[in-house]
C-alpha positions as CSV (number, residue, x, y, z in Angstrom):
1,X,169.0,89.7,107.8
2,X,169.5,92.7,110.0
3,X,167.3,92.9,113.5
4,X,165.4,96.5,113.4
5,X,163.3,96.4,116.5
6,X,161.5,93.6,119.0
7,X,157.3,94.4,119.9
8,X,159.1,93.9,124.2
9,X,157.1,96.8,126.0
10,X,159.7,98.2,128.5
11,X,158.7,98.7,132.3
12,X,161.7,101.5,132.6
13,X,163.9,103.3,130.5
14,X,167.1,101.4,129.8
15,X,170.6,103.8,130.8
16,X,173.0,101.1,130.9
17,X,172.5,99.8,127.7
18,X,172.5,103.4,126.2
19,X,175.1,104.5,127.8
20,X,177.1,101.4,126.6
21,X,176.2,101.7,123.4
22,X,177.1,105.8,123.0
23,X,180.6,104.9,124.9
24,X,181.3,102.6,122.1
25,X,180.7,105.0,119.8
26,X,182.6,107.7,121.0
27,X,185.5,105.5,121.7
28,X,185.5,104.7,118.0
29,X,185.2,108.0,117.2
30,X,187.9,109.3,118.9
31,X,190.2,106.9,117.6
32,X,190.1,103.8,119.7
33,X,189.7,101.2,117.3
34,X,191.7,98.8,115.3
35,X,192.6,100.8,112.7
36,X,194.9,103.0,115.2
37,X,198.0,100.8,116.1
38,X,198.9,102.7,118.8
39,X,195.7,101.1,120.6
40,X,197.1,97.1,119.9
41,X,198.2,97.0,124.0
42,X,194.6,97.7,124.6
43,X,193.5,94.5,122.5
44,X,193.2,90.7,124.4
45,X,196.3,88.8,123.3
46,X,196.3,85.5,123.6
47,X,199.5,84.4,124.0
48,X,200.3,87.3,127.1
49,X,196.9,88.6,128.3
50,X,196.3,91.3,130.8
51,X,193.7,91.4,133.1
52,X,192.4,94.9,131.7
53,X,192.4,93.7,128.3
54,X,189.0,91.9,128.5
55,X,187.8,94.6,129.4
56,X,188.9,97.5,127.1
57,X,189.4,95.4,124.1
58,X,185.5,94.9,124.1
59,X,184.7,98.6,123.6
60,X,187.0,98.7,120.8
61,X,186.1,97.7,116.6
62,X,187.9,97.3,113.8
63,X,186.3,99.7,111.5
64,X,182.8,101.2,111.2
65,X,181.1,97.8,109.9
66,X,182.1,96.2,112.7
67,X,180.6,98.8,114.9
68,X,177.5,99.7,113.2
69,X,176.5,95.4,113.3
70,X,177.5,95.5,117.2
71,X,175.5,98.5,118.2
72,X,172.1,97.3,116.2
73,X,172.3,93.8,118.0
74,X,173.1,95.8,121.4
75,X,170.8,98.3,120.7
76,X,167.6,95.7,119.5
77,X,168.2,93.4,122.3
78,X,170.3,95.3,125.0
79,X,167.7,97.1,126.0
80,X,164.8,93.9,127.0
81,X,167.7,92.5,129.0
82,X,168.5,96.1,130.3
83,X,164.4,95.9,131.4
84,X,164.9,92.3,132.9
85,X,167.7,92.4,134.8
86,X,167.8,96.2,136.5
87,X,170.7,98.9,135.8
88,X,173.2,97.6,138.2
89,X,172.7,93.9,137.3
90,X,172.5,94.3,133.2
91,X,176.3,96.2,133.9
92,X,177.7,93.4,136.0
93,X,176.0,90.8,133.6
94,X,177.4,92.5,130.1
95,X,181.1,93.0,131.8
96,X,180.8,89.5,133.0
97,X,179.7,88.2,129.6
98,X,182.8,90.4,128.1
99,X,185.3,88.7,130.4
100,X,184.0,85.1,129.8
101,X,183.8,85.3,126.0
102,X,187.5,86.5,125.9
103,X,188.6,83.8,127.9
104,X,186.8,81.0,126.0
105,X,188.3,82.6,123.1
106,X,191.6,82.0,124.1
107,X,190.4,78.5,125.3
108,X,189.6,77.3,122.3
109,X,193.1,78.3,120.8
110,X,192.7,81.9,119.4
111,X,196.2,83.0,117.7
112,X,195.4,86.5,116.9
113,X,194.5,89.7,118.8
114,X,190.8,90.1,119.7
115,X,188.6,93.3,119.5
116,X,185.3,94.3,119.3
117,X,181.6,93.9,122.2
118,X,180.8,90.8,119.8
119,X,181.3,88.5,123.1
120,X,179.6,90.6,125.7
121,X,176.5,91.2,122.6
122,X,176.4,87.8,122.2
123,X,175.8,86.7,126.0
124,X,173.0,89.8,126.0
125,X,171.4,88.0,123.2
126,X,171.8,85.0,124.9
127,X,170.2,86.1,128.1
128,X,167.4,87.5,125.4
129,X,167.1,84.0,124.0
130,X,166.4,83.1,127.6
131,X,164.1,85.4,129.5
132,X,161.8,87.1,126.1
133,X,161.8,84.2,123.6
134,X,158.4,84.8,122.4
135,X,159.0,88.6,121.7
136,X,158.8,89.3,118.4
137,X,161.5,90.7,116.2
138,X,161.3,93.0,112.9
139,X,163.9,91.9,109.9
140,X,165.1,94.1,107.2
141,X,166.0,91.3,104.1
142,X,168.8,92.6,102.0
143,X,168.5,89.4,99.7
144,X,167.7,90.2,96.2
145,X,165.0,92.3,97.7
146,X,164.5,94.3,100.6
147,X,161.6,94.1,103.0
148,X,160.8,93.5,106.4
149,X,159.1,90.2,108.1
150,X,158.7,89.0,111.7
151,X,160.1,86.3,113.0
152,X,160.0,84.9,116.9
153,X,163.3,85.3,118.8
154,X,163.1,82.3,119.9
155,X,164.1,81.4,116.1
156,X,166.3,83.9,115.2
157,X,168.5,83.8,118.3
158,X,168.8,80.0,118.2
159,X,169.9,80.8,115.1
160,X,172.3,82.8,115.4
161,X,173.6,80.3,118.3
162,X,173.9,77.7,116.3
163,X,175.8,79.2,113.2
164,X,178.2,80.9,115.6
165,X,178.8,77.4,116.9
166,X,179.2,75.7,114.0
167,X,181.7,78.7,112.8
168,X,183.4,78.4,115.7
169,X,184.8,74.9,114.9
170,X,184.9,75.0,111.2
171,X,186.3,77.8,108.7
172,X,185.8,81.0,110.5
173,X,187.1,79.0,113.9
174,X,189.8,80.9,116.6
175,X,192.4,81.9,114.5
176,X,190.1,83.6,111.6
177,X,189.3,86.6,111.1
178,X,185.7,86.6,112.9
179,X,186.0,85.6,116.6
180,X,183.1,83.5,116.5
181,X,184.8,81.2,119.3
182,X,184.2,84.6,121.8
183,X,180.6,84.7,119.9
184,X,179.9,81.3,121.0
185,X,181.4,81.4,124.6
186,X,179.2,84.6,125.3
187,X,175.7,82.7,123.8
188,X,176.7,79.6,126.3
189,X,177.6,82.1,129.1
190,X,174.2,84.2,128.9
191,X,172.2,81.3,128.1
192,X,173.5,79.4,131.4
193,X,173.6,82.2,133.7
194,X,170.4,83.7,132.6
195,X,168.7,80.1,133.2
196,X,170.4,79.6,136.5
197,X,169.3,82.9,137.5
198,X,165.8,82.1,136.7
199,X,165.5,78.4,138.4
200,X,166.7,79.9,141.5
201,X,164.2,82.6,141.3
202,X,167.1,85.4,141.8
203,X,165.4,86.9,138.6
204,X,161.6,87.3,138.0
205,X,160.0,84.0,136.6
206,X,157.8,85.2,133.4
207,X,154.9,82.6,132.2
208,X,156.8,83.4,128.4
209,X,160.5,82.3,129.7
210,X,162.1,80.0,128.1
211,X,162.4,77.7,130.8
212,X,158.5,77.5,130.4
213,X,157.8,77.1,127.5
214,X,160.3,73.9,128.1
215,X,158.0,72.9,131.2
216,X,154.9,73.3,128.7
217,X,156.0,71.3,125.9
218,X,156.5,68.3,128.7
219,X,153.2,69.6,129.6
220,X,151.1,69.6,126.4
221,X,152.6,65.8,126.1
222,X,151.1,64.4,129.1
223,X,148.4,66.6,128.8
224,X,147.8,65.1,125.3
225,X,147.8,61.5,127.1
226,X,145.3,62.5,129.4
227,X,143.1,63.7,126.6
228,X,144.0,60.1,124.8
229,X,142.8,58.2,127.9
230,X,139.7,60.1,127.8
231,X,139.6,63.2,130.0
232,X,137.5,66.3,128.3
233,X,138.8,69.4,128.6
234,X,135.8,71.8,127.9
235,X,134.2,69.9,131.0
236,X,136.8,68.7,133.1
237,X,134.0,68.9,136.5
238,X,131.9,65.6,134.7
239,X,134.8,63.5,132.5
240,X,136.8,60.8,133.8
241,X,140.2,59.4,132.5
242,X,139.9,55.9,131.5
243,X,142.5,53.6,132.6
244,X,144.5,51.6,129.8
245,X,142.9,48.6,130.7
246,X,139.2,48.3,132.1
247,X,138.7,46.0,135.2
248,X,135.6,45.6,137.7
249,X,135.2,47.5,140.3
250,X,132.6,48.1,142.9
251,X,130.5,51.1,142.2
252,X,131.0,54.1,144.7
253,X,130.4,57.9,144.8
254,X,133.4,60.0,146.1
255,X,135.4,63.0,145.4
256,X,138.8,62.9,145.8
257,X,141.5,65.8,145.2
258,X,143.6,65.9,142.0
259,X,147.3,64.6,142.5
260,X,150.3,67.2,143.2
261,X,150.7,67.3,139.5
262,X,150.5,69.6,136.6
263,X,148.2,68.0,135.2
264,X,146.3,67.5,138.6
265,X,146.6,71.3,139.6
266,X,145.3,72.6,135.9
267,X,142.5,70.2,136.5
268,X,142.0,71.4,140.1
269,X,142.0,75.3,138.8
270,X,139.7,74.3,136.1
271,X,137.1,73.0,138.9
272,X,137.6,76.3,140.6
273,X,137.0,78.5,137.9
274,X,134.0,76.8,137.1
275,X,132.7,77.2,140.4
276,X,133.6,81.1,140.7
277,X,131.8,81.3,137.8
278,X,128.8,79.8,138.7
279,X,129.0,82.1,141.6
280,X,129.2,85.3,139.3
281,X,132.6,86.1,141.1
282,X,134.4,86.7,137.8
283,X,137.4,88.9,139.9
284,X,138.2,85.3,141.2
285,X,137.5,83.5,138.0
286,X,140.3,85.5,136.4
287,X,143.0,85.2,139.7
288,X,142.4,81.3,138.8
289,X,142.7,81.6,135.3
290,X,145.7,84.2,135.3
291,X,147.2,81.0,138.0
292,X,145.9,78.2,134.9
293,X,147.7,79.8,132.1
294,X,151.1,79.9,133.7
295,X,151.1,75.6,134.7
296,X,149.6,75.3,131.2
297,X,151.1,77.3,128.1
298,X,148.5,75.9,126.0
299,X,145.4,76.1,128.5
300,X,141.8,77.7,127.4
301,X,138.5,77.6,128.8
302,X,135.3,76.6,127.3
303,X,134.0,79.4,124.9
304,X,131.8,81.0,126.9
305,X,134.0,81.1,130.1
306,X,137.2,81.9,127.9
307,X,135.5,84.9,126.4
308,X,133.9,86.0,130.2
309,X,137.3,86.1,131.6
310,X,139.0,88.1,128.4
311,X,136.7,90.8,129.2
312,X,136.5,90.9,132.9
313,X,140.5,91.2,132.8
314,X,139.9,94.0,129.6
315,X,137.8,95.8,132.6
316,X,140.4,95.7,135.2
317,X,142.7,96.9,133.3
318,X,145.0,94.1,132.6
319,X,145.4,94.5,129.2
320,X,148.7,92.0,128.6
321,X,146.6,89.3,129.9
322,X,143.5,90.5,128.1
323,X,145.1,90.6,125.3
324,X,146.4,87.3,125.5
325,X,143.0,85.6,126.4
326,X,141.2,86.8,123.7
327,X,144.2,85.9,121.2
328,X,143.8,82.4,122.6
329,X,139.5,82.5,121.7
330,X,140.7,83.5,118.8
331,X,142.7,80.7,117.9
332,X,140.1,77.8,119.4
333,X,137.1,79.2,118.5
334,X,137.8,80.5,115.3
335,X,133.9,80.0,114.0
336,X,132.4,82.3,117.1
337,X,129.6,84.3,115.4
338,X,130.8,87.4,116.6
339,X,134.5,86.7,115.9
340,X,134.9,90.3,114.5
341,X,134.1,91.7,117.7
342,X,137.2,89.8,118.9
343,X,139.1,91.2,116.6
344,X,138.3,94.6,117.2
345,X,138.6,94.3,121.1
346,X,142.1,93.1,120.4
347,X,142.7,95.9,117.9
348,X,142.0,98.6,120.0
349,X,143.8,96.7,123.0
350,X,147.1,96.6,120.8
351,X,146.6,100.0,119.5
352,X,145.6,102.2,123.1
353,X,147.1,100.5,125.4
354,X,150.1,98.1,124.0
355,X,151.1,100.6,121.7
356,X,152.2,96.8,119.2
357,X,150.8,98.9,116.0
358,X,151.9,96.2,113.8
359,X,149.5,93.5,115.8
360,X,146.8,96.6,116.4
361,X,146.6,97.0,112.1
362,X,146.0,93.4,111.7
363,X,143.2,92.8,114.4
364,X,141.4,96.2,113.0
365,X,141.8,95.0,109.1
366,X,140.5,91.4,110.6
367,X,137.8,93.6,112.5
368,X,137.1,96.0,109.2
369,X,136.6,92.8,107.0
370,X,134.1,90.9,109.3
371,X,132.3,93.8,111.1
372,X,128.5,94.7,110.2
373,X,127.4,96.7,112.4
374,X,128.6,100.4,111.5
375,X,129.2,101.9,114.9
376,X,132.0,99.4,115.4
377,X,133.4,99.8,111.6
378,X,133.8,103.2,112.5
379,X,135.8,102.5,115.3
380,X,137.5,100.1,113.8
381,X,138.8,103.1,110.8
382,X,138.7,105.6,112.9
383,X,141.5,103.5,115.8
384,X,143.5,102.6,112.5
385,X,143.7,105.9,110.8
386,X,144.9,107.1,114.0
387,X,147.6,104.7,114.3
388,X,148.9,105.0,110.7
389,X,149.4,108.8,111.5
390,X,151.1,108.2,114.6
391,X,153.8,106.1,113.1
């Protein structure tokens, strides 16, 4: 299965990994590469290594194969990372990844000359793995037929991790003739740095990281307790969680604040957004919801309120969250009476703004299929005519 492209919408255009994925070329090219001996010094030897030699041996490749499966991994994921981490720290993270992956190939008792980016690649995809796991990645299957599906990074990359791993100790270990050992060290080196980096805030905390959706599967189980001892979530102002065991108590009327808890702040939020709404201040409604979403992965609002706040952030203009709200109506209110509307909003969201075509053709077939009213079905064919022609 060969990666062909990711639906990651990049914030600025990524030089570092072009550059580094051109260099490679040319050096190949030009005749640095493992079918020149004149070019073994350059290669990281493990018995008598040379400080230079984890660099230059990983821009260097045995033959064009080797290149061509380097440079599509770099290319589909080098550039998110490129995004995430700036020019100047993507450099210093893929040399970095390059140095560590040679030395735990040589760690784990490599008895051959190493070429080839496969180590520095493999901590890029790590870091991917990381900061974008929800992004989703094209696959062109070469298996007894060929055709393309989408997959979740988050499964493909662990993937990938753990055969490398497995390969590393087993048949294809140090001394064959794949370094997956260098593979492996680079996936544990850009996994680890890449998380450290994000606990300590030194890069940009995304609600979609992978350290959150950690913190929301922890999340979604005591949330789920809660739920089990009785708290509703479509009107969290009125219920109350029962306690395991019922005792007798003396009756009295007060409010008291929700703990310093996830589940106490989501509850809190919810209050607040209820209020704000109630108000008509929808502006606010949607800084509290924007605020819900990232303590609680799973989080929507009753249908009315959900759907409110998916077009009052469709008005201002912030159309990733938009996009996401009404995705998440979608999938809890999937009997709305006016689902196809949905659909369409999130067509046309995908298709003017996102530029995701693939998502944009499904919500506007969804939206073609369900639609009455003939305005909106022109819409509908005319948005998705005009995306087919732009691809």
């Amino acid at each position: 299965m060969i990666p062909l492209r990711t639906d990651y919408q990049m914030t600025r255009t990524p030089v570092v990994n072009y550059a580094l994925v051109i260099l490679n070329v040319v050096l190949f090219v030009i005749g640095v590469n493992g079918g020149n001996p004149k070019v073994i010094p350059l290669m990281l030897d493990p018995y008598t290594p040379q400080l230079y030699q984890f660099f230059t041996s990983a821009f260097m490749h045995q033959d064009i194969m080797h290149l061509l499966g380097n440079m599509v991994f770099l290319w589909v994921f080098g550039n998110g990372v490129n995004d995430r981490f700036g020019h100047t720290g993507y450099l210093a993270f893929y040399l970095s990844g390059a140095v560590l992956a040679g030395a735990g190939f040589m760690m784990l008792g490599a008895s051959r000359p190493m070429l080839g980016a496969s180590g520095a690649i493999s901590a890029v995809t790590g870091a991917y793995l990381v900061l974008l796991p929800r992004v989703r990645v094209t696959l062109l299957n070469i298996i007894y037929i060929i055709t393309t599906f989408e997959i979740s990074s988050l499964y493909f990359l662990l993937f990938q991790f753990v055969f490398n791993m497995w390969m590393s100790f087993h048949t294809g270990g140090p001394g064959g003739g794949v370094a997956y050992a260098a593979h492996s060290s680079g996936y544990v080196f850009g996994i680890a740095v890449t998380g450290l980096l994000l606990a300590t805030k030194l890069l940009p905390r995304d609600a979609l990281d992978l350290l959150n959706l950690i913190y929301s599967a922890r999340r979604r189980h005591r949330y789920r307790q809660m739920v089990g001892a009785g708290y509703d979530p479509f009107n969290p102002v009125s219920s109350e969680v029962r306690s395991p065991a019922p005792r007798w108590v003396e009756a009295t009327a007060s409010t008291s604040a929700p703990a310093d808890t996830p589940a106490g702040r989501e509850l809190q939020l919810r209050r607040e957004i209820t209020e704000v709404l109630q108000q008509h201040d929808l502006p606010a409604a949607c800084e509290k919801y924007l605020k819900l979403v990232q303590i609680a992965d799973d989080a929507v609002l009753p249908q009315a309120q959900q759907l409110d706040v998916a077009n009052q952030l469709m008005v201002a203009e912030q159309y990733p969250a938009a996009a996401d709200a009404y995705q998440r109506f979608l999938k809890h209110y999937p009997l709305y009476e006016h689902i196809g509307d949905i659909y369409l909003m999130l067509g046309l969201l995908h298709s003017r703004y996102l530029h995701q075509y693939d998502q944009a053709e499904q919500s506007l077939l969804k939206a073609i299929e369900l639609l009455h009213d003939e305005r909106k079905l022109q819409l509908a064919r005319g948005d998705l005519q005009a995306l087919r022609q732009r691809r």
